[in-house]
PyMOL Python script that loads the backbone (N, CA, C, O; Angstrom):
from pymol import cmd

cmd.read_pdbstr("""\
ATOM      1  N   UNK A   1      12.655  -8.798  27.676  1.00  0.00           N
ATOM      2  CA  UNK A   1      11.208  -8.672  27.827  1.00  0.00           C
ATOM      3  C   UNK A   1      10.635  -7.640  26.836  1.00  0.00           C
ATOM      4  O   UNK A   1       9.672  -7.953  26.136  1.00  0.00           O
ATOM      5  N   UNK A   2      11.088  -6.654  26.773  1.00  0.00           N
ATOM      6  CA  UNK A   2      10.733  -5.596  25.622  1.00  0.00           C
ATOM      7  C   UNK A   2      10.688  -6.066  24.378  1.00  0.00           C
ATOM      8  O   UNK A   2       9.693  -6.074  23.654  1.00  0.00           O
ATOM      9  N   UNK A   3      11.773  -6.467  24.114  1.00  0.00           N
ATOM     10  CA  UNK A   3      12.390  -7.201  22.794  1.00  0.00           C
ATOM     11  C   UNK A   3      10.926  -7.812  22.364  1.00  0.00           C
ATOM     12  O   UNK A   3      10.114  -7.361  21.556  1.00  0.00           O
ATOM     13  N   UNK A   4      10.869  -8.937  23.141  1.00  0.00           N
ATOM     14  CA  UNK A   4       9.338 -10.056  23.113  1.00  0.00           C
ATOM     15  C   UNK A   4       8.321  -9.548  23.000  1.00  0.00           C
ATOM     16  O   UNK A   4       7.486  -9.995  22.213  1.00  0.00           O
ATOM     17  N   UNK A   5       8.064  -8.306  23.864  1.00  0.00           N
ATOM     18  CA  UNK A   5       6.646  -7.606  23.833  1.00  0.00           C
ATOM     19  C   UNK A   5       6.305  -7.010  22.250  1.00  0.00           C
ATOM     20  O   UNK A   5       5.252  -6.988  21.612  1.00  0.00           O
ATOM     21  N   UNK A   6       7.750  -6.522  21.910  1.00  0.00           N
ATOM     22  CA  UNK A   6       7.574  -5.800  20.450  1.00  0.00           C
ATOM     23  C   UNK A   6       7.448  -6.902  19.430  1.00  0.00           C
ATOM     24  O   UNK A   6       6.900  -6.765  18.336  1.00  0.00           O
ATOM     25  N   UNK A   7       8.000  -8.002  19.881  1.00  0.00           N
ATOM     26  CA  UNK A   7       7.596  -8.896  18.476  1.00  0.00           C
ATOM     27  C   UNK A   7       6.410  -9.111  18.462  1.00  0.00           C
ATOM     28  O   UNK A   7       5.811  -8.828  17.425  1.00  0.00           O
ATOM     29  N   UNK A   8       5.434  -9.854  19.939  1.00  0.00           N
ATOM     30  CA  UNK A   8       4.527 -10.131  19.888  1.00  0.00           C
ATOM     31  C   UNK A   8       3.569  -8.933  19.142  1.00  0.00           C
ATOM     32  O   UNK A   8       2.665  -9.144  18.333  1.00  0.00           O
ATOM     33  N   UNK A   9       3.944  -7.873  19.554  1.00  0.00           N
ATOM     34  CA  UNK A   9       2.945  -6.645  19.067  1.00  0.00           C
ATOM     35  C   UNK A   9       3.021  -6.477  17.735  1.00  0.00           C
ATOM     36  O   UNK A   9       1.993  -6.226  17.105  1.00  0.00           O
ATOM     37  N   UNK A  10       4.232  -6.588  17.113  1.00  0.00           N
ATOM     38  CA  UNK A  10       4.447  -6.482  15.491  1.00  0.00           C
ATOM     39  C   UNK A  10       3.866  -7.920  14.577  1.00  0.00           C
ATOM     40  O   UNK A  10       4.027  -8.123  13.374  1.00  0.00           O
ATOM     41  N   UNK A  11       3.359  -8.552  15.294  1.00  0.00           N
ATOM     42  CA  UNK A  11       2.573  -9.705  15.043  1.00  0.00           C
ATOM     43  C   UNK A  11       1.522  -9.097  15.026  1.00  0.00           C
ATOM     44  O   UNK A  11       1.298  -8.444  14.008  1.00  0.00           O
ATOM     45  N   UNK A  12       0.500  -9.084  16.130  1.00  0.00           N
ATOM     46  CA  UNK A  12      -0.589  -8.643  16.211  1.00  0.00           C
ATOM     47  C   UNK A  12      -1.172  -7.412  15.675  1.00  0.00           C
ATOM     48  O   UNK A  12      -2.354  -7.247  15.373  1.00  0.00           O
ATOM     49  N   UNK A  13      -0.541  -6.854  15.618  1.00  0.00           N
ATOM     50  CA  UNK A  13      -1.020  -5.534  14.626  1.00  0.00           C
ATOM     51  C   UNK A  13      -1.537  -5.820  13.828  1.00  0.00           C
ATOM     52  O   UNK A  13      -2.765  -5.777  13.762  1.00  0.00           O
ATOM     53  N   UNK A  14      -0.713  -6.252  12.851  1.00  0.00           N
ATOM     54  CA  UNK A  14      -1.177  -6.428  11.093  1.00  0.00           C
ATOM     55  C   UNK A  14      -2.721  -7.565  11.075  1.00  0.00           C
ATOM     56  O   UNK A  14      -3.698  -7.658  10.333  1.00  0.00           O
ATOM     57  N   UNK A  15      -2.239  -8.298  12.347  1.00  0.00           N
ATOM     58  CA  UNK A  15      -3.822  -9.447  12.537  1.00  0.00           C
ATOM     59  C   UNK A  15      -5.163  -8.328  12.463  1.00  0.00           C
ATOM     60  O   UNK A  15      -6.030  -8.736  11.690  1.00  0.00           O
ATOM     61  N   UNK A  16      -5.433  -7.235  13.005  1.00  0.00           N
ATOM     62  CA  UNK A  16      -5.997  -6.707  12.615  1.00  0.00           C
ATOM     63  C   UNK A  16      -6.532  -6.213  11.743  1.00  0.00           C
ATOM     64  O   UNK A  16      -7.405  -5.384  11.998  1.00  0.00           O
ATOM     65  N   UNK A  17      -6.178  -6.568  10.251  1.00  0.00           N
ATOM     66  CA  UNK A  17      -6.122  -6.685   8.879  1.00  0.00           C
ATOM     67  C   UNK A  17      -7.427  -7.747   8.764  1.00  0.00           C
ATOM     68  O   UNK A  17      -8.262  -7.709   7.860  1.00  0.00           O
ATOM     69  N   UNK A  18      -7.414  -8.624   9.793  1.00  0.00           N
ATOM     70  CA  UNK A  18      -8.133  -9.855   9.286  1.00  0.00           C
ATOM     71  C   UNK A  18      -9.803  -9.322   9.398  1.00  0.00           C
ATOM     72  O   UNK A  18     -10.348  -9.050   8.329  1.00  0.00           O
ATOM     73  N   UNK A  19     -10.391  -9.214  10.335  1.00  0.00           N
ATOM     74  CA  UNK A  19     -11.637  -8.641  10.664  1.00  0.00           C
ATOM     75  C   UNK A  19     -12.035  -7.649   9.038  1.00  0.00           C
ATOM     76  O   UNK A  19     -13.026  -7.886   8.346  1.00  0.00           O
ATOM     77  N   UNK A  20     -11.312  -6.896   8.823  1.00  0.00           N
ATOM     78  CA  UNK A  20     -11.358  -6.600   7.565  1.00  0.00           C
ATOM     79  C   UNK A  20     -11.617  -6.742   6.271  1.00  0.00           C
ATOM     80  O   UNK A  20     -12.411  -6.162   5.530  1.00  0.00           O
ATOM     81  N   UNK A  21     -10.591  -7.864   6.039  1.00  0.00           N
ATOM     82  CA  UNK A  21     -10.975  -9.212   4.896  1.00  0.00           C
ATOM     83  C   UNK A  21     -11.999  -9.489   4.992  1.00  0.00           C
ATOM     84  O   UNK A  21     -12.645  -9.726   3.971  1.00  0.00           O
ATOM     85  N   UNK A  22     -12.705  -9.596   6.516  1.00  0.00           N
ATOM     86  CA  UNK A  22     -14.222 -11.025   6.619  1.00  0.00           C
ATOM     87  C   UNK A  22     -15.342 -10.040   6.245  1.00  0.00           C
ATOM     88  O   UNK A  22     -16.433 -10.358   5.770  1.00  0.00           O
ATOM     89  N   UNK A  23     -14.786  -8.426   6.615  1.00  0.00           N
ATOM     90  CA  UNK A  23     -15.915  -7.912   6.595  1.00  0.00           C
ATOM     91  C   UNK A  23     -16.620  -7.666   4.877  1.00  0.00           C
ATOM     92  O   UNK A  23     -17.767  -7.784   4.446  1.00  0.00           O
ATOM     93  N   UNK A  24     -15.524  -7.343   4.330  1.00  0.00           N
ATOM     94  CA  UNK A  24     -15.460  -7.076   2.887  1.00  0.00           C
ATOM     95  C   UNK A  24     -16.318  -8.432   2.067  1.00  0.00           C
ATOM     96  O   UNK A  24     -17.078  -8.409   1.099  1.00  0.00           O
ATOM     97  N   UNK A  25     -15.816  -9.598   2.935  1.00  0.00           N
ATOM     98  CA  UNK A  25     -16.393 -10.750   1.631  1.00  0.00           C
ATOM     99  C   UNK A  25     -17.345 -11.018   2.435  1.00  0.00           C
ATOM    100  O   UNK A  25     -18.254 -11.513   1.769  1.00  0.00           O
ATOM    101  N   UNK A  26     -17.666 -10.944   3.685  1.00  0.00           N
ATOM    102  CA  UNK A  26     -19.522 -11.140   3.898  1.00  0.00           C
ATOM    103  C   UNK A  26     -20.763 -10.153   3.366  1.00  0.00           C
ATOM    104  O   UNK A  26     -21.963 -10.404   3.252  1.00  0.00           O
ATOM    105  N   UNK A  27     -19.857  -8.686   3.027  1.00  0.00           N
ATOM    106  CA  UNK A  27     -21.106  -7.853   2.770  1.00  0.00           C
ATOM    107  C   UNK A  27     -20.728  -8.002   1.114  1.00  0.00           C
ATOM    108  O   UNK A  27     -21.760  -7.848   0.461  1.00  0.00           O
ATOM    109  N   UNK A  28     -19.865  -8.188   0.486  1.00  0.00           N
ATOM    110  CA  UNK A  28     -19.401  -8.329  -0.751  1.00  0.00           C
ATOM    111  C   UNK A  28     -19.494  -7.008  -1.359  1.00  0.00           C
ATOM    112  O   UNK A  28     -20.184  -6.666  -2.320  1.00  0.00           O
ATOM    113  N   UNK A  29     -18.528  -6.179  -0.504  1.00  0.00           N
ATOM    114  CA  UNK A  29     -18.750  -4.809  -1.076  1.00  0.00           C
ATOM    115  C   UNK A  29     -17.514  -4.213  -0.226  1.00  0.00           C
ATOM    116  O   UNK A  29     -17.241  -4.510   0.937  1.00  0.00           O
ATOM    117  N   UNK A  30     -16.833  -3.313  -1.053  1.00  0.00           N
ATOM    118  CA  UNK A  30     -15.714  -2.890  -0.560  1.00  0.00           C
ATOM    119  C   UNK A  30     -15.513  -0.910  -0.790  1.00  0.00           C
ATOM    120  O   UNK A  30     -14.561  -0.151  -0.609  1.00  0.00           O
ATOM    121  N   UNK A  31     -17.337  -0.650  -1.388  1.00  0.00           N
ATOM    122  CA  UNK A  31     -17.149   0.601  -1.969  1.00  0.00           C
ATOM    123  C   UNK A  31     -16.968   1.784  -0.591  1.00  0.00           C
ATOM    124  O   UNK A  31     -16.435   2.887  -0.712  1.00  0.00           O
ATOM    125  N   UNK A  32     -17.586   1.194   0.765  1.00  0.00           N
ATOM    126  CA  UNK A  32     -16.710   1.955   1.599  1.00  0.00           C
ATOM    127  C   UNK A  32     -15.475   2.483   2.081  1.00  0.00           C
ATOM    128  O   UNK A  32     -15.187   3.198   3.041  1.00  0.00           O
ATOM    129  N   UNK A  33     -14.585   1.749   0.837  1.00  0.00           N
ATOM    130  CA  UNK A  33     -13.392   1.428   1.292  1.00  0.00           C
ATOM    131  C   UNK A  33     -12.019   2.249   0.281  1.00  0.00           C
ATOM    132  O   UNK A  33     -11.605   1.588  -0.672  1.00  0.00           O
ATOM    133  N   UNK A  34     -11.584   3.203   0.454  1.00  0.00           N
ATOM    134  CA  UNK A  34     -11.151   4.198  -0.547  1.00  0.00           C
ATOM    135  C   UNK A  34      -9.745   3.198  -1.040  1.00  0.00           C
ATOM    136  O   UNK A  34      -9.008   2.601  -0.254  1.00  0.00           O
ATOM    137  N   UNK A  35      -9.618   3.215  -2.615  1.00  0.00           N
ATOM    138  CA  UNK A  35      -9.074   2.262  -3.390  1.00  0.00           C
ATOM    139  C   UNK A  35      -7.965   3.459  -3.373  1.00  0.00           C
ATOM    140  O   UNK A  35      -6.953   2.785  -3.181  1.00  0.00           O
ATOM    141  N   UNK A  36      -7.673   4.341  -3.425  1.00  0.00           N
ATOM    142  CA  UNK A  36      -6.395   5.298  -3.274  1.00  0.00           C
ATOM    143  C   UNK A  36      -5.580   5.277  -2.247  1.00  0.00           C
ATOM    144  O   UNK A  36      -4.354   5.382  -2.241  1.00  0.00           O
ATOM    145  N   UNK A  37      -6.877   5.028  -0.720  1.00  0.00           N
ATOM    146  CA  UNK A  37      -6.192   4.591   0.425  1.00  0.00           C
ATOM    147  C   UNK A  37      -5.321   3.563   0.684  1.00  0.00           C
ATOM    148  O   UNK A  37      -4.263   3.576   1.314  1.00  0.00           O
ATOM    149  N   UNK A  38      -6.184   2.212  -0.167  1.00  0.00           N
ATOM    150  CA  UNK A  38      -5.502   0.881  -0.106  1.00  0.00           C
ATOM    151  C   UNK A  38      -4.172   0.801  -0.614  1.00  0.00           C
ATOM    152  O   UNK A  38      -3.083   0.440  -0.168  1.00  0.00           O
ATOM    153  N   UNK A  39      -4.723   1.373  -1.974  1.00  0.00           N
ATOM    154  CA  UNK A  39      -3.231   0.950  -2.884  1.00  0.00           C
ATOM    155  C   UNK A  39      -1.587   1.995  -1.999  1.00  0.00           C
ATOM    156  O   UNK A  39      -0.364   1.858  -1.999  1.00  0.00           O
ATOM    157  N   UNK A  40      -2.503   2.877  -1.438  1.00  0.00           N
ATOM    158  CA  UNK A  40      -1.570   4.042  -1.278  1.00  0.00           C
ATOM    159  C   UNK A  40      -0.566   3.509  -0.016  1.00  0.00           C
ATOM    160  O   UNK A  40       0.654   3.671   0.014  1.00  0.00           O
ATOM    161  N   UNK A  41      -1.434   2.793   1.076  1.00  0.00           N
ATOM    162  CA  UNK A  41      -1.103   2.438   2.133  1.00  0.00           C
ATOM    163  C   UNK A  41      -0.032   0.810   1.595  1.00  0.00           C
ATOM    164  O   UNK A  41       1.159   0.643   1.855  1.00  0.00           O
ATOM    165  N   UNK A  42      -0.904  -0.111   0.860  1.00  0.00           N
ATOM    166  CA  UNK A  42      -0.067  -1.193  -0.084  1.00  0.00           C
ATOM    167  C   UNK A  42       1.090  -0.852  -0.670  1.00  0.00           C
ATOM    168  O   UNK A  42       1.856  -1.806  -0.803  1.00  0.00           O
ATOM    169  N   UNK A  43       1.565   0.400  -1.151  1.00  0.00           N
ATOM    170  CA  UNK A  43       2.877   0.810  -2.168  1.00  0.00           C
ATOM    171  C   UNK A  43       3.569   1.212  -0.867  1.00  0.00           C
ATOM    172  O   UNK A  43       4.792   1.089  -0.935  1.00  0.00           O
ATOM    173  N   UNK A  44       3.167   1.600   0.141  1.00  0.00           N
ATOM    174  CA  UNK A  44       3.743   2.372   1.193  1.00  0.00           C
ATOM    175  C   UNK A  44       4.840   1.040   1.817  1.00  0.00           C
ATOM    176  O   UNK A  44       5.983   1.272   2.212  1.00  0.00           O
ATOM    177  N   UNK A  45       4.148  -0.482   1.794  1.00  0.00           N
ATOM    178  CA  UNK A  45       4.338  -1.363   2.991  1.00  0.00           C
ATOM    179  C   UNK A  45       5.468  -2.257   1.494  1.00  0.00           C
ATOM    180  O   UNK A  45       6.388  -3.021   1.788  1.00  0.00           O
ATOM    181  N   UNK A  46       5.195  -2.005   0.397  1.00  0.00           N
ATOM    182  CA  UNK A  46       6.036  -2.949  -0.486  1.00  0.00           C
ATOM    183  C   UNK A  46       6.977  -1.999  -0.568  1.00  0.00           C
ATOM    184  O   UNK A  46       7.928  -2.730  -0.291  1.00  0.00           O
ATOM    185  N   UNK A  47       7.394  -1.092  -0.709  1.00  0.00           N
ATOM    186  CA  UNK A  47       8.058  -0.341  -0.646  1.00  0.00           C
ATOM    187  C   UNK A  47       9.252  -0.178   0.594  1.00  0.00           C
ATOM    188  O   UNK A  47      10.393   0.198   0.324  1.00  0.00           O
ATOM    189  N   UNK A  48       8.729  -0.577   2.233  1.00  0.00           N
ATOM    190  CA  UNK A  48       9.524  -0.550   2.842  1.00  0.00           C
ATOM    191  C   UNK A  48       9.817  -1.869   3.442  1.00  0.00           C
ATOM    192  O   UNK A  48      10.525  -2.126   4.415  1.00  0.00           O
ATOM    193  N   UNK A  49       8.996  -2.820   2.514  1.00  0.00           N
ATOM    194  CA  UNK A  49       9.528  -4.191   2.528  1.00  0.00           C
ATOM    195  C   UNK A  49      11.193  -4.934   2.639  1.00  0.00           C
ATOM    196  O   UNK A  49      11.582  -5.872   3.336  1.00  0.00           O
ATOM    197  N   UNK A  50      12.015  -3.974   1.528  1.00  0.00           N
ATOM    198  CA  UNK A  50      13.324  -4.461   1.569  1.00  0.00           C
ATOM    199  C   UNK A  50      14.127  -3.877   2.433  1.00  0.00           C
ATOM    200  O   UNK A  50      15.182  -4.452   2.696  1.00  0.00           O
ATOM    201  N   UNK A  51      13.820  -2.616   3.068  1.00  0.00           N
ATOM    202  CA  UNK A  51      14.607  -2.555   4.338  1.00  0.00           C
ATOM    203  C   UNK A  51      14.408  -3.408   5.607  1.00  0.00           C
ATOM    204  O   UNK A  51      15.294  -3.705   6.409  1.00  0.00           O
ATOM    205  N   UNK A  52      13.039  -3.775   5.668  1.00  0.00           N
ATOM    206  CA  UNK A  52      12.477  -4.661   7.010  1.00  0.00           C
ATOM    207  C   UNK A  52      13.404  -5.869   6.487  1.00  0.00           C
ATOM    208  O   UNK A  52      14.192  -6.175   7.381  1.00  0.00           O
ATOM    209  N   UNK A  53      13.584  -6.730   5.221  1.00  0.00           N
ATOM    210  CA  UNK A  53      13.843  -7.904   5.311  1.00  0.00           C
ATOM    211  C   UNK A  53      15.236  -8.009   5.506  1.00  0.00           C
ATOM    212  O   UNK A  53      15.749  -9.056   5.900  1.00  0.00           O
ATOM    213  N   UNK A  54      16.077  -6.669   5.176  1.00  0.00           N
ATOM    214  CA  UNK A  54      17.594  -6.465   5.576  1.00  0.00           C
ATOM    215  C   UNK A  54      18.055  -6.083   6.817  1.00  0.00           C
ATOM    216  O   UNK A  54      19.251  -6.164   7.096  1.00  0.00           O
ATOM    217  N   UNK A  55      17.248  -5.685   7.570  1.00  0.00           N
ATOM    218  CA  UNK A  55      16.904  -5.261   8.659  1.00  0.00           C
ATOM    219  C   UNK A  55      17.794  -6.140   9.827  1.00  0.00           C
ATOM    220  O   UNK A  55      17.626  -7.357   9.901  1.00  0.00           O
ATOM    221  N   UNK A  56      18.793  -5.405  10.774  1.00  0.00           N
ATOM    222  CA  UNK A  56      18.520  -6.693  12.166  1.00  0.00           C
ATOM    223  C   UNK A  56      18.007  -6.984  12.893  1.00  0.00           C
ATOM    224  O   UNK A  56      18.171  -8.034  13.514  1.00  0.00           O
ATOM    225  N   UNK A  57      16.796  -5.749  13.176  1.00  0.00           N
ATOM    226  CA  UNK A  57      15.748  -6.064  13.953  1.00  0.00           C
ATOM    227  C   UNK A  57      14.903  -6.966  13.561  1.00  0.00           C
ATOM    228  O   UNK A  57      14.244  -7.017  12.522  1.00  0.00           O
ATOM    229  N   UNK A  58      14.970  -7.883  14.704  1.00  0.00           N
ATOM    230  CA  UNK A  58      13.590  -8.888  14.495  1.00  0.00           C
ATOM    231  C   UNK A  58      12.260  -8.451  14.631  1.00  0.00           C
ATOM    232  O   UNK A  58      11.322  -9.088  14.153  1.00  0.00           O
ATOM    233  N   UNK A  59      12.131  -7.434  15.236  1.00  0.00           N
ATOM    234  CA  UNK A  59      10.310  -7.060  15.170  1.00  0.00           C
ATOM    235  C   UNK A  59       9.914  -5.962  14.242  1.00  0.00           C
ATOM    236  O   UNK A  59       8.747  -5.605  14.074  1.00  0.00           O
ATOM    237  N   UNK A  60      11.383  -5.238  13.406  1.00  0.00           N
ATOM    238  CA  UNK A  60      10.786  -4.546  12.254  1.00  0.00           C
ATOM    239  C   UNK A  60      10.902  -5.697  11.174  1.00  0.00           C
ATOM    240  O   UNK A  60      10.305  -5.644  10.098  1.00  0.00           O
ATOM    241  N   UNK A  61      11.610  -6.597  11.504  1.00  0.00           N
ATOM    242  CA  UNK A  61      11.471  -7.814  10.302  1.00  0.00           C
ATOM    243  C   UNK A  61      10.420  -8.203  10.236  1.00  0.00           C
ATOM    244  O   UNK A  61       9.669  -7.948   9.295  1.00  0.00           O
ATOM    245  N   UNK A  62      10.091  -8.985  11.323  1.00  0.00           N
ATOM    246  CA  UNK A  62       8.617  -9.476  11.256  1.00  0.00           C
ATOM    247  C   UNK A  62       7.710  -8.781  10.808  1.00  0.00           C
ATOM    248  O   UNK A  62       7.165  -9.095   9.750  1.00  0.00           O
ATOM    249  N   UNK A  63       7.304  -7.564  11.585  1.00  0.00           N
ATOM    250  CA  UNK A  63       6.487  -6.291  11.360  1.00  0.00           C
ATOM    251  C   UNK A  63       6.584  -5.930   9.819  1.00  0.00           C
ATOM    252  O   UNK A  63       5.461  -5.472   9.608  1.00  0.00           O
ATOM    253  N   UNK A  64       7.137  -5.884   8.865  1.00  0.00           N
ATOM    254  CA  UNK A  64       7.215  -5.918   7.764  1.00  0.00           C
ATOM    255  C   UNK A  64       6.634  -7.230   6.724  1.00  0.00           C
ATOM    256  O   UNK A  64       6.098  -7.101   5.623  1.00  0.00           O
ATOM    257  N   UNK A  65       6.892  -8.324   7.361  1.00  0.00           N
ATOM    258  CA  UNK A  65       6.078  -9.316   6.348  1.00  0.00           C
ATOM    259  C   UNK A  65       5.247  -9.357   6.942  1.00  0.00           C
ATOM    260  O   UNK A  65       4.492  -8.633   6.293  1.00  0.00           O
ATOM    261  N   UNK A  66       4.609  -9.720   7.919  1.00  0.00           N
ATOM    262  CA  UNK A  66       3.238 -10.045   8.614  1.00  0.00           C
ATOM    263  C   UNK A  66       2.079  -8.551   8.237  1.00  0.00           C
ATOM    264  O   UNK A  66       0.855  -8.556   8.372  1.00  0.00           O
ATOM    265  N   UNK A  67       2.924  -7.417   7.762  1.00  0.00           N
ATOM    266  CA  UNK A  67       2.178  -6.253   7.157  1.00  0.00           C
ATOM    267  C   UNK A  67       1.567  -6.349   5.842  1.00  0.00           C
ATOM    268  O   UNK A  67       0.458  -6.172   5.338  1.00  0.00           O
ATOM    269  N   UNK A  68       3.208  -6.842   5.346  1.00  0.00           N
ATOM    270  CA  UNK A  68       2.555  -6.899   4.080  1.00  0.00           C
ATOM    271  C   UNK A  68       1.524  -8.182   3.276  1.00  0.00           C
ATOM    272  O   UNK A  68       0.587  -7.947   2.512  1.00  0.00           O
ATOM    273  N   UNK A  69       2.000  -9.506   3.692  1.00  0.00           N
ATOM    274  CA  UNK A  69       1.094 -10.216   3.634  1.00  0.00           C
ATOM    275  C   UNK A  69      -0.033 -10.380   4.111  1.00  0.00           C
ATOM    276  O   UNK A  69      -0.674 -11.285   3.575  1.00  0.00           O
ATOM    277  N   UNK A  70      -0.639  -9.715   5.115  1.00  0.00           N
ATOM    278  CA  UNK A  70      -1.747  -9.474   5.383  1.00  0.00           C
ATOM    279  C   UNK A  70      -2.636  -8.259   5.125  1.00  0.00           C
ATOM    280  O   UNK A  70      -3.859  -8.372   5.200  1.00  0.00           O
ATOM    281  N   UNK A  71      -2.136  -7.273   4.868  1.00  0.00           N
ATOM    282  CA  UNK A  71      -2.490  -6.035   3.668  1.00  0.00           C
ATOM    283  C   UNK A  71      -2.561  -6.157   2.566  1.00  0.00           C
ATOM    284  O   UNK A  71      -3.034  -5.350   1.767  1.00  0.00           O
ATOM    285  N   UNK A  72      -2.032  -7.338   2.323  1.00  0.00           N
ATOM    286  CA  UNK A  72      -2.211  -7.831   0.482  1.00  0.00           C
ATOM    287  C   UNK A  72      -3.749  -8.593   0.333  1.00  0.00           C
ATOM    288  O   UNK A  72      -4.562  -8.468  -0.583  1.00  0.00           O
ATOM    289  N   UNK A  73      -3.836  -9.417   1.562  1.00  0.00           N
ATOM    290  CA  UNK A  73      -5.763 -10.017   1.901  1.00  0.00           C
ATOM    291  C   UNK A  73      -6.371  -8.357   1.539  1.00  0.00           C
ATOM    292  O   UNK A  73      -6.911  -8.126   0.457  1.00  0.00           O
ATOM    293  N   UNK A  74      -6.199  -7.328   2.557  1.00  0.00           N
ATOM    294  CA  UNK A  74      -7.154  -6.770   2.358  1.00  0.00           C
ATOM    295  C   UNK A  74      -7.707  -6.284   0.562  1.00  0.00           C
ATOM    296  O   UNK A  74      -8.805  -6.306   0.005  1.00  0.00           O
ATOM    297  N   UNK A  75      -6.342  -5.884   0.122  1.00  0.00           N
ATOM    298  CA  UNK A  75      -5.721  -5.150  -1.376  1.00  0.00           C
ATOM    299  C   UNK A  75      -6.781  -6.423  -2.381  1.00  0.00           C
ATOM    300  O   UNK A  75      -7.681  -6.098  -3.156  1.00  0.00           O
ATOM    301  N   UNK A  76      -6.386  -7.713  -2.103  1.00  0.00           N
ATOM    302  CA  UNK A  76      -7.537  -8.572  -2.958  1.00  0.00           C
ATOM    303  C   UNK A  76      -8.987  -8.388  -2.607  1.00  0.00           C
ATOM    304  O   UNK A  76      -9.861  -8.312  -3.470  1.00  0.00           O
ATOM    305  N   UNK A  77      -9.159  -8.335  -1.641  1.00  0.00           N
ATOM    306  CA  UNK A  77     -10.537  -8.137  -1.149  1.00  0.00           C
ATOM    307  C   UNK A  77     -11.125  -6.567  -1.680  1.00  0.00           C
ATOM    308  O   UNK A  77     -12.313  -6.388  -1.952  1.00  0.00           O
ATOM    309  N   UNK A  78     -10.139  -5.549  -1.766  1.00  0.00           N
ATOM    310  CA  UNK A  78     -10.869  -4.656  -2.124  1.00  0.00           C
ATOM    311  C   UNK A  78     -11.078  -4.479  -3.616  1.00  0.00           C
ATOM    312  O   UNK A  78     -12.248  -4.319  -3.965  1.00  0.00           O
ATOM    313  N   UNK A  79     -10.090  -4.480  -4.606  1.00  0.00           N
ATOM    314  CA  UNK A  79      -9.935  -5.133  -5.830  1.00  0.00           C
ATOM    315  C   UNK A  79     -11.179  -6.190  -6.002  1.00  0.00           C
ATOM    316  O   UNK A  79     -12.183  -5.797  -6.595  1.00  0.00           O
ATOM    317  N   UNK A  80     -11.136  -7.177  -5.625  1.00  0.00           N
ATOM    318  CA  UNK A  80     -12.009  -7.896  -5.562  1.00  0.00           C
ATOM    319  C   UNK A  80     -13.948  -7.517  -5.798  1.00  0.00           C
ATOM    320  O   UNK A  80     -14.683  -8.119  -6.581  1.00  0.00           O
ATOM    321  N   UNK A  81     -14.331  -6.453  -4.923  1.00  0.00           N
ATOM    322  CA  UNK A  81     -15.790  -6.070  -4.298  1.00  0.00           C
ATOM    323  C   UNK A  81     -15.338  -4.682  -5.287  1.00  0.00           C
ATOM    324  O   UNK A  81     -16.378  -4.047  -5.459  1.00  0.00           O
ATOM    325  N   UNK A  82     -14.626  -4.256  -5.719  1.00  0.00           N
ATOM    326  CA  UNK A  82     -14.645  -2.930  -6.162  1.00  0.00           C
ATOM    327  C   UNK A  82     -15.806  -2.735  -7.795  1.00  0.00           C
ATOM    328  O   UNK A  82     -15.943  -1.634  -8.327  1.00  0.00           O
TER     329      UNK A  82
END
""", "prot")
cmd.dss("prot")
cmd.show_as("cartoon", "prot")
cmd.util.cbc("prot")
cmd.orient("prot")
């Protein structure tokens, strides 16, 4: 049951990324949005990418791509409006 709860949660986390994305390309502006933070927080998640994918845990596995591919939406979006 734990096990499950943590995957589900290491899922949902990074979904929170999304609201983000929508907000950026409806106002088409991302200058609220500190480009040191992004990239900083982005190098942070590619960076601990290859331990998550070597990983035996399944919910730091998951939790690792579902981070980074969905932190990469935001990283275009801010790039993007910048």
């Amino acid at each position: 049951m734990i096990q499950a709860l943590g995957f589900v949660a290491s899922i949902a986390l990074p979904l929170c990324n999304i609201p983000l994305i929508v907000k950026i390309a409806r106002r088409r502006s991302a200058k609220d949005i500190s480009l040191a933070w992004t990239l900083g927080v982005f190098s942070c998640l590619v960076l601990m990418l290859p331990s998550g994918l070597t990983s035996p845990d399944p919910v730091f596995r998951a939790f690792c791509i579902a981070n980074v591919l969905l932190f990469s939406g935001v990283v275009v979006q801010v790039l993007r409006y910048r």
